[in-house]
Structure formats: C-alpha cells, structure tokens
C-alpha positions in Angstrom: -140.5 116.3 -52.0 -138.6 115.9 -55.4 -135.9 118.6 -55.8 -135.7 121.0 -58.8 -133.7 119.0 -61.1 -136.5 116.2 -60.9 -139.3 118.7 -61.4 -137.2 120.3 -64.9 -135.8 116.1 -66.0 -140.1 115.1 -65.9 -140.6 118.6 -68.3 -137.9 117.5 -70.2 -140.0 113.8 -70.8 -143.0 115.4 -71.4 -141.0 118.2 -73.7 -139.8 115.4 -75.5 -143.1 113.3 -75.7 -144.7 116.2 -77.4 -142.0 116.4 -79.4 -142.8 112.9 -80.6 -146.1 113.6 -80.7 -145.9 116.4 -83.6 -143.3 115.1 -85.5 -144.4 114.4 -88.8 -141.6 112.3 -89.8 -141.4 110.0 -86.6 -145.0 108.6 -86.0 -145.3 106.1 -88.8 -147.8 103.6 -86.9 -151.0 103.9 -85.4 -149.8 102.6 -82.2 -146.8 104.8 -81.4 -148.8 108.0 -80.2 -150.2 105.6 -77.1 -146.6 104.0 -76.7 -145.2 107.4 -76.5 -147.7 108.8 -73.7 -147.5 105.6 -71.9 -143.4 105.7 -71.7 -143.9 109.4 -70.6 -146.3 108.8 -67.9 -144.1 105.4 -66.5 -141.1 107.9 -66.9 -142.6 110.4 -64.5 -144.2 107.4 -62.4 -140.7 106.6 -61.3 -139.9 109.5 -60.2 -143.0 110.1 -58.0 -142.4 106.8 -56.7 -138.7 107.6 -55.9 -139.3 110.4 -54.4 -142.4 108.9 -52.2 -145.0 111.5 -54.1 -147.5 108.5 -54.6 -147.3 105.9 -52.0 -148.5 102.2 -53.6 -148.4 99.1 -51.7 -145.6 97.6 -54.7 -143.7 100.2 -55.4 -140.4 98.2 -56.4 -142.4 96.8 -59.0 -144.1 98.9 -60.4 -141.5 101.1 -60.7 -139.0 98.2 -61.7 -141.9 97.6 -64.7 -142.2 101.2 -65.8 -138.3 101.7 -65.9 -138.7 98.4 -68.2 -141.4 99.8 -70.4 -139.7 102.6 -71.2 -136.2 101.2 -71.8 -138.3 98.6 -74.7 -140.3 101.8 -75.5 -137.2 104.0 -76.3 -135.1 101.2 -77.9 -138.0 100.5 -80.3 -138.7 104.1 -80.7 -135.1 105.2 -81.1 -133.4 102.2 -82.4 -132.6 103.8 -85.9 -130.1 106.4 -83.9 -128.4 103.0 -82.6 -127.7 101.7 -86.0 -124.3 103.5 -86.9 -124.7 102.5 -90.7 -128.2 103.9 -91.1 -127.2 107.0 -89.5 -124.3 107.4 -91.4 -126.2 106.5 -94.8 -129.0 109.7 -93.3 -126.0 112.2 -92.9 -124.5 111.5 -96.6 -128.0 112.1 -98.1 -128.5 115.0 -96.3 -124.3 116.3 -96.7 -125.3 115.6 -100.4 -128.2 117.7 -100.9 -127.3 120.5 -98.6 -123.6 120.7 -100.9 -126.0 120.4 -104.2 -128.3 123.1 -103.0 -124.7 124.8 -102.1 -123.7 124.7 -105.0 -126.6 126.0 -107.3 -127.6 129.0 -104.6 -123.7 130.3 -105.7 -124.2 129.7 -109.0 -127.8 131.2 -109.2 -126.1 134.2 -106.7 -123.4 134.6 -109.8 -125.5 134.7 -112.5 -127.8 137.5 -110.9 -124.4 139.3 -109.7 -122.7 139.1 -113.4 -126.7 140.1 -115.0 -126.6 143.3 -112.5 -123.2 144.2 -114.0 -120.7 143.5 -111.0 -117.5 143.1 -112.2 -114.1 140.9 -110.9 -116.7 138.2 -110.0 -114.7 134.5 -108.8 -114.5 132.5 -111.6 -116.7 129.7 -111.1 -114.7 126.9 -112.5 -112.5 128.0 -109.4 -115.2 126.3 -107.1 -115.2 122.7 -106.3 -118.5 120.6 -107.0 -117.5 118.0 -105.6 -119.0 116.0 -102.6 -116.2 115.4 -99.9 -116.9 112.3 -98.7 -114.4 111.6 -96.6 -115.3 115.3 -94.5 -119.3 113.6 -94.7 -117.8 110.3 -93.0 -115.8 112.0 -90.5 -118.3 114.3 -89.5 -121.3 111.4 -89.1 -118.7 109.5 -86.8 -118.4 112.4 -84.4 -122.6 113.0 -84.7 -123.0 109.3 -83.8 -120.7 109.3 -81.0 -122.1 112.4 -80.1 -125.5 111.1 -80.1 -124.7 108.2 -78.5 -122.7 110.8 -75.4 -125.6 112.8 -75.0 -128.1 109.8 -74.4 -126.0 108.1 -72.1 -126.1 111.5 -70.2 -129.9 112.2 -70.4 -130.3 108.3 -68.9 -127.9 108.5 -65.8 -130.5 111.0 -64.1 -133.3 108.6 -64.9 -131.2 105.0 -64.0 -130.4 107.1 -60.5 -134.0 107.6 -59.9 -135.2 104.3 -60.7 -132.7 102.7 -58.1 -133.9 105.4 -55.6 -136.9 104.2 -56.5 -136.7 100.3 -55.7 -134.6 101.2 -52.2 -131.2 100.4 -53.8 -130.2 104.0 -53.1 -131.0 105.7 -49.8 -133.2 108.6 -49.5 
C-alpha cells in the first residue's frame, strides 16, 4: 500500500505532465507530447513498483530504466532552467518590458489624472526611467538558485522511491 504522500507526489507528475501538455510555449516538437506522457507514466511506474502495487518478474530493472528515462526526459525537457546565462538573459527581457510597461501605465495614469483636472500631481521628471540592472541581476541569481532549491527538493521524494524500489532501502 503506498502512503498518502506517494498517492499526492504521482498527482503532482501527472499535474505537471498536463501542465506540459498545454503549454503553448513549451512543446516546440512533435515528439515531446509522447516523451512527456512516457516520463509521467515511468515516474508513477516506480512508485508502484516500490511500493509492490504491480509485481513484475524484473522489477530492479525496470524500475532502474524508468528512473533513467525520466532523468534524460527531464534534462532534455528542462535543460534551459539549468543554463544560468539563458535564464538570466529570460529575466532581463522580461525586467525590461514589465519596467517599460511600468513606466508608460504611470505616464498614461498622469496624463488622464492632469486631463480630469487633479491638481499637485508628482512631477514626472521626478520618476526614474531607467532599467536597474544591477536589481535585474541580483534578483535572476536568487530565481536561479531558487529554481535550482526547489528541484533538488521535488527529486529527493522521487530518488527515495526509486532506491525503495530496486531493494536498496528496506520496506
């Protein structure tokens, strides 16, 4: 019997495969939807081989091939989170155009403020249109590292299972 924590860690793959799934921006080859379904369903294959749901006469390897697939699977899938200068390159474009939109929503908010007749408005030379590049490079160091905390946390469930599953850990 798997305890609770397996059952909600499997919803969380298939969450997350769905996820995939619908994600405009993600899917960019034709093969990716069946290499997405296939790491989910070896994902949840080692966990009902851990936890002796399905009994097969090779367990250890199977299991030992699915936790393979989907390590290769989520590298491949995932690998542009890995790469620190593309990630930081993604947070400066999108600092940048979140400040420019920033920027004109304030000056488009003044404009209708000072046409409806408001007075002791902020002077708008008093605002700073700027980009603040080094806040955008401190702030993309602490997303990777973050991103980088938060996977190693969703794996260690996943690595404990798959040595459950090949008899390293005992039951």
């Amino acid at each position: 019997m798997m305890p609770l924590w397996a059952y909600i860690y499997c919803g969380l793959i298939i969450f997350g495969t769905g996820f995939n799934l619908i994600d405009k921006h993600r899917l960019k080859r034709s093969y990716q939807p069946a290499g997405e379904v296939m790491s989910a369903l070896c994902g949840i294959a080692v966990f009902l081989i851990a936890y002796q749901v399905i009994d097969l006469l090779h367990a250890p390897v199977i299991s030992s091939l699915c936790f393979l697939y989907t390590w290769v699977w989520s590298f491949h899938a995932h690998r542009q989170y890995l790469d620190y200068q593309k990630f930081k390159a993604e947070h400066h474009q999108w600092a940048r155009k979140t400040h420019v939109e920033w920027v004109e929503k304030l000056k488009k908010d003044h404009q209708s403020a000072a046409i409806k007749g408001i007075k002791n408005l902020p002077d708008l030379d008093d605002i700073d249109e700027s980009y603040d590049f080094e806040w955008a490079e401190k702030t993309a160091l602490y997303g990777y590292i973050g991103v980088i905390l938060v996977g190693v946390v969703l794996v260690l469930p996943y690595c404990y299972v798959y040595l459950k599953s090949v008899g390293f850990l005992a039951s």
